[in-house]
N, C-alpha and C positions, 0 to 999 in steps of 0.2 A: 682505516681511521685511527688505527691505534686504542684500541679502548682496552678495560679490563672485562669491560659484556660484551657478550653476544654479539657481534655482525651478522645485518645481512642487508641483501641488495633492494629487497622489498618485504615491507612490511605491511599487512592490510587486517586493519581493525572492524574488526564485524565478520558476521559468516553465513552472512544472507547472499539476496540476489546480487547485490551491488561488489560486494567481493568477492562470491565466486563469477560473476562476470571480470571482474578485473583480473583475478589470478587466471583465467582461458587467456585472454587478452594476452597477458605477459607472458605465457607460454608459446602462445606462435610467434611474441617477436624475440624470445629469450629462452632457449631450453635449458640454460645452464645455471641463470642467477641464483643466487639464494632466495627463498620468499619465504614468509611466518607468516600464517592467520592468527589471529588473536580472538578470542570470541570470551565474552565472562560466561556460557551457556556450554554443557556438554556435550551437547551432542551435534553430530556432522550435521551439515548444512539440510534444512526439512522448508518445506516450502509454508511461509505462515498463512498465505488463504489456505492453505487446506487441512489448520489444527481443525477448523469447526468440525467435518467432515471425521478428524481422529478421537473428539471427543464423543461425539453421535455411536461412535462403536462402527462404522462404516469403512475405516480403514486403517490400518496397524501401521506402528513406524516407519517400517520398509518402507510401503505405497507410498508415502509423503515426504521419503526425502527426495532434497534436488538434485544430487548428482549420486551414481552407487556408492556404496561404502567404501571401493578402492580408488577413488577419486585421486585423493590424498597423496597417497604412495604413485597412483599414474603420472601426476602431474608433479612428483619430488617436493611436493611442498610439505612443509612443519606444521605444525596445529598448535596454539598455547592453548587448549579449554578450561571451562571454569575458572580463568584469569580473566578480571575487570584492570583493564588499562587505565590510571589517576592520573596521569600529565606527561606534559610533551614538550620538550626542552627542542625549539627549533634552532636554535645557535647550535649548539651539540649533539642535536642529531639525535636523541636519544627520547626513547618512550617509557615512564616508567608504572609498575603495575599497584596493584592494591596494596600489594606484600611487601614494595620496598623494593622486588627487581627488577632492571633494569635493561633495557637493549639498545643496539645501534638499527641506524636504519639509514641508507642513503636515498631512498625515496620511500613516501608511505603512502597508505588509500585512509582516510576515517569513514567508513561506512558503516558506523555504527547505529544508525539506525533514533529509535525514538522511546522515550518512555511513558506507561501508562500516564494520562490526566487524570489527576485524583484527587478531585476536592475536597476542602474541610465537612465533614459530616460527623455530628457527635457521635460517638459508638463506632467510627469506622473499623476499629481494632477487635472486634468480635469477629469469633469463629464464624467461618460462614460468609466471608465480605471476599471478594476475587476478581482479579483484575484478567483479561483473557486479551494478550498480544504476542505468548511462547508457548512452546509445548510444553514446560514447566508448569505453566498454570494450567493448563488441558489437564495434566495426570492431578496434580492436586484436587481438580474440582469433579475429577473422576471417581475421585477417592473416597470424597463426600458424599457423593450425590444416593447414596442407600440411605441417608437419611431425609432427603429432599423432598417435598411435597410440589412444592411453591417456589419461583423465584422471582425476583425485581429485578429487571435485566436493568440500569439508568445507562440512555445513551442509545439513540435509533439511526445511529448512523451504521456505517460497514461492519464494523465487529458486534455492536448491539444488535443487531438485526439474524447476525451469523449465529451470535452465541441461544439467540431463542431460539433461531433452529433447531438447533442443536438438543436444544434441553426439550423442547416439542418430543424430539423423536425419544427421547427418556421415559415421555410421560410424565413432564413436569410441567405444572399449569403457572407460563408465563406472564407477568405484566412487565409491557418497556414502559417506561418515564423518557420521556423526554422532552428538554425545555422550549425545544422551537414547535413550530406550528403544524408539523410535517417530518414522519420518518425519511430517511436516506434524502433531506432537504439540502443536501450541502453537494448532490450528485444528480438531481432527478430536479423535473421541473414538478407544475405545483398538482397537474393533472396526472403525471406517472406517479407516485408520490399516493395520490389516493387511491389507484390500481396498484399499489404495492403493499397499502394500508390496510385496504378490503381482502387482497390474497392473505397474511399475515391473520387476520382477526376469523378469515373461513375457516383456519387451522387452529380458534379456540385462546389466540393471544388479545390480551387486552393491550390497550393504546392508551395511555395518559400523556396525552401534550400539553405545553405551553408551562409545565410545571418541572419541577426539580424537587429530589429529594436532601432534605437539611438534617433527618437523625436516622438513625436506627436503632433500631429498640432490641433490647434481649428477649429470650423467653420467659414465661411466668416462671418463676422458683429459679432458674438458670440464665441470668444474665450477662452469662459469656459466650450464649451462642444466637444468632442472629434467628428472632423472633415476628422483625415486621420492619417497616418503611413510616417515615411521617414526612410527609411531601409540606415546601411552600405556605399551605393554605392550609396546615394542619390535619390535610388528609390522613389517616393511618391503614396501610394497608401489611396486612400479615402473610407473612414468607419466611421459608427455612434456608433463602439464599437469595444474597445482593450481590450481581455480575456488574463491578462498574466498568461501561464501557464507551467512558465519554469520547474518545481519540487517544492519538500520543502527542508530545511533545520532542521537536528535536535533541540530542544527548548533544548539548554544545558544550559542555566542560571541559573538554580534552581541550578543545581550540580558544574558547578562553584561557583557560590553561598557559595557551603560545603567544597570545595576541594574534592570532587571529582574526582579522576581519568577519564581524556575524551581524546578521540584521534577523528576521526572526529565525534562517536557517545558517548555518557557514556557507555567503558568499563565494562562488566561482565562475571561471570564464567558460568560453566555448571547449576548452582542453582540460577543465574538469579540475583544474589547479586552483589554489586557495592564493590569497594575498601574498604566501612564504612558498617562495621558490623549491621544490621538492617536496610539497604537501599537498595532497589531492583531496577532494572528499565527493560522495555520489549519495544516492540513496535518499531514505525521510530524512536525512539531517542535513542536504546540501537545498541552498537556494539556485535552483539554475533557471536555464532558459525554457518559458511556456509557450510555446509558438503561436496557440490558441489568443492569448492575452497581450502575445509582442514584451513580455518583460521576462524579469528573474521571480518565480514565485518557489513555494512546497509543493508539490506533487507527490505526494507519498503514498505509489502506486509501485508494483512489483515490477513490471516490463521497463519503467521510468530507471530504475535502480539497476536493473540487469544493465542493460544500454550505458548508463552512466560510468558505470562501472566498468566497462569494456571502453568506454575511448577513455578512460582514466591509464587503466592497464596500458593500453597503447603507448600513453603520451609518458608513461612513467619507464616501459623499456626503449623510448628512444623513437616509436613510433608514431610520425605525426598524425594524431584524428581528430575531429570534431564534434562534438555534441549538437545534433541539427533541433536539439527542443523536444521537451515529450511536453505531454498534457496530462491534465486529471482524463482516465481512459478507464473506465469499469464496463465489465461484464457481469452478471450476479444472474442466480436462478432460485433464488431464494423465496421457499414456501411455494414452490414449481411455476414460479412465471418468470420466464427470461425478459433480462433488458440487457441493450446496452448503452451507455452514455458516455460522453465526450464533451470535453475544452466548456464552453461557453452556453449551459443550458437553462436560464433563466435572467437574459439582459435587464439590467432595471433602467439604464439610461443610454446614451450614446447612438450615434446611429448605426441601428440593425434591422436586418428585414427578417422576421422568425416567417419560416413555412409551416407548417402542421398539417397532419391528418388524423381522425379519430374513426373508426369504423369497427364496428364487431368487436369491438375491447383490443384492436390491434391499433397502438399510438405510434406517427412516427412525427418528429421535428427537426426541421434543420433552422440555425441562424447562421444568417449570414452578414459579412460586415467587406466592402467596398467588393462585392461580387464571390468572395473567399468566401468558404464554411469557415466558423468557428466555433460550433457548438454542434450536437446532436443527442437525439433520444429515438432509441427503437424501444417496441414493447410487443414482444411475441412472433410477431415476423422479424428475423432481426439480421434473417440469411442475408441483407445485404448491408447490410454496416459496415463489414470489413471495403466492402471498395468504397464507401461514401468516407468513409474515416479515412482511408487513401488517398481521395482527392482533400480532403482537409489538411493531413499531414502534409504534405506536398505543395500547400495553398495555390489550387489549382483555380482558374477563375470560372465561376460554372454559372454567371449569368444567363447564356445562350440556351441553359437545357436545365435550367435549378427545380422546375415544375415535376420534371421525370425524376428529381431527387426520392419522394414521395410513392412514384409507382413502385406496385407488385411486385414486379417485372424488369425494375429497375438493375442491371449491369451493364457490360464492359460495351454491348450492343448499345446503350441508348445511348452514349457519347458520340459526339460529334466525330467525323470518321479522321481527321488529322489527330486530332487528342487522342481515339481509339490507337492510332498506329504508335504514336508518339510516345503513350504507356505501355506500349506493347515492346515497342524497339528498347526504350530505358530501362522498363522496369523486370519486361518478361511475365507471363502468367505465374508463376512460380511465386514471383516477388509481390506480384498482387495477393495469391493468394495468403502471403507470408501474413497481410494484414486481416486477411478474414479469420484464418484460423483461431487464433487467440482469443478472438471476441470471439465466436458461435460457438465456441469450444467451453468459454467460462475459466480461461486459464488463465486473465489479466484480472486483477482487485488486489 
């Protein structure tokens, strides 16, 4: 390229799933390229479902990273850490940092990922307020919590829900805030949702819906440390720690930055590529393909980002692959009741046929939409999810046999015996089980 910085052949911004799935990627089609990870975070790649689990005291840095420590050096790749990436010169090829320096690149990944949602609230700036989506904020709020009594977790979705776990097993007496009607409502239907509600509150946690919190209050005599909550309605409730944990938002700046085509995430096709020729992006910050929905949505789900990231890798050393679609795909075992949930689990309009069963606190539901699943919820029995999510993925048409969706008993045996052979010949037991594991394991969120 002729530059006065740094070349290299591939550069991949973020150091989560979505790029170290793309840097594997680009090592079995390229063992020689250059490559740089850029991460603004310290430390090697850690899997972020499982900070809750590092704050709880349950497991040390080791156990929670994704790949070993020798990753790095196995795979000849560079690391820039604790470098934040500010803009992306797509004509020149060039990425440059916080600090003013600069590199080339002749193909990139942005997989950088999302940052906290953090609403105006008076007092946010008091000691004691914590946003929980890095292991940075895990040790900070580690740091604190000998002075913790009390917390106001705001936000019952994945992380809110994660982080009162978490603080549960401290011996901190939890309240979630959250504005909708229903915890994990944005993943659960309206029935698992209240078996999520009742596990969570057995374990001593209070639930405030339909409300938001608008200040936070300091303590008496010390108003620079977090004292209490005044919700909406004036409520005020008293806590020595406010976990905001509304969601994230996509980091779209770098690709506005280039022009970049963005709608609410950066826009891309089947091969993971952006509007600018030699720009990829994967992960919470790309809008790709839901198969579940038939469009381009966010999915900002871990196995979504791995995957992304691997036919990015591909298509960035020359290897042709395609993105066949992921879905919103959760596992959780949170407050000890497993679920799992997929694509399309509360249709409000269009035509779907929802299945359901409810028995002994054990839920299962499938929707379906022109004989295809497109939606699912297990709750307790969940050993068969992985092959029902299989024929989902797959949009397998399972009008013939949709009733045994529901059974006990329900696998590879109740399929009609041509479809039995037909997954069998394509996909191999192996590759079925490739979809059960992840879900009954609790290793997709």
């Amino acid at each position: 390229m002729g530059s006065e910085h740094p070349e290299y052949r591939y550069v991949i911004v973020g150091n989560s799933a979505g790029g170290i799935g793309a840097a594997e990627a680009i090592r079995e089609a390229d063992s020689d390229g250059s490559m740089l990870i850029v991460s603004d975070e310290p430390y090697p790649a850690y899997s972020r479902p499982m900070i809750s689990e590092y704050l709880a005291g349950e497991k040390e840095i080791d156990d929670i990273l994704f790949r070993p420590r020798g990753f790095y050096a196995e795979k000849r790749i560079e690391t820039l850490l604790s470098k934040k990436a500010s803009a992306l010169d797509v004509a020149r090829r060039i990425l440059v940092m916080e600090d003013g320096t600069a590199l080339c690149w002749e193909h990139i990944l942005l997989a950088c990922g999302g940052s906290p949602i953090f609403p105006r609230m008076t007092g946010s700036e008091k000691m004691g307020v914590f946003t929980f989506t890095t292991l940075r904020d895990a040790d900070r709020m580690s740091a604190y919590l000998h002075r913790v009594r009390s917390a106001v977790v705001i936000g019952g979705g994945l992380i809110g829900v994660s982080v009162a776990e978490a603080l549960v097993k401290h011996s901190v007496q939890v309240t979630i805030v959250e504005m909708r009607d229903h915890v994990l409502s944005l993943m659960l239907d309206e029935e698992t949702s209240e078996m999520e509600a009742a596990a969570i509150r057995n374990k001593g946690v209070s639930i405030v819906t339909g409300h938001t919190v608008v200040a936070i209050n300091g303590l008496p005599g010390d108003s620079d440390h977090v004292g209490g909550v005044v919700l909406d309605d004036g409520t005020e409730l008293t806590c020595d720690m406010v976990v905001v944990a509304i969601g994230v938002s996509p980091r779209l700046e770098l690709a506005k930055s280039a022009g970049i085509r963005v709608n609410r995430g950066i826009l891309v096709g089947h091969d993971m590529q952006t509007s600018h020729n030699g720009v990829y992006a994967c992960g919470d910050v790309a809008e790709a393909y839901d198969f579940a929905y038939g469009t381009e949505r966010l999915t900002p789900i871990w196995p979504n980002a791995y995957l992304g990231g691997k036919v990015a890798g591909y298509n960035m050393a020359g290897q042709k692959a395609s993105y066949p679609g992921g879905t919103a795909m959760n596992s959780l075992k949170y407050f000890h009741l497993p679920i799992v949930s997929a694509g399309l689990v509360s249709p409000v309009e269009g035509d779907y046929e929802v299945l359901s069963r409810t028995q002994d606190s054990v839920h299962r539901k499938v929707v379906l939409k022109d004989g295809r699943i497109v939606g699912m919820v297990f709750v307790l029995a969940i050993e068969n999810a992985g092959i029902v999510y299989g024929l989902m993925r797959d949009g397998v048409i399972v009008s013939d046999f949709k009733q045994k969706l529901l059974d006990d008993d329900f696998g590879l045996a109740s399929l009609p015996y041509e479809l039995r052979q037909e997954r069998l010949k394509a996909s191999t037991v192996r590759k079925i089980r490739s979809y059960y594991e992840p879900l009954a394991t609790g290793a997709a969120g």
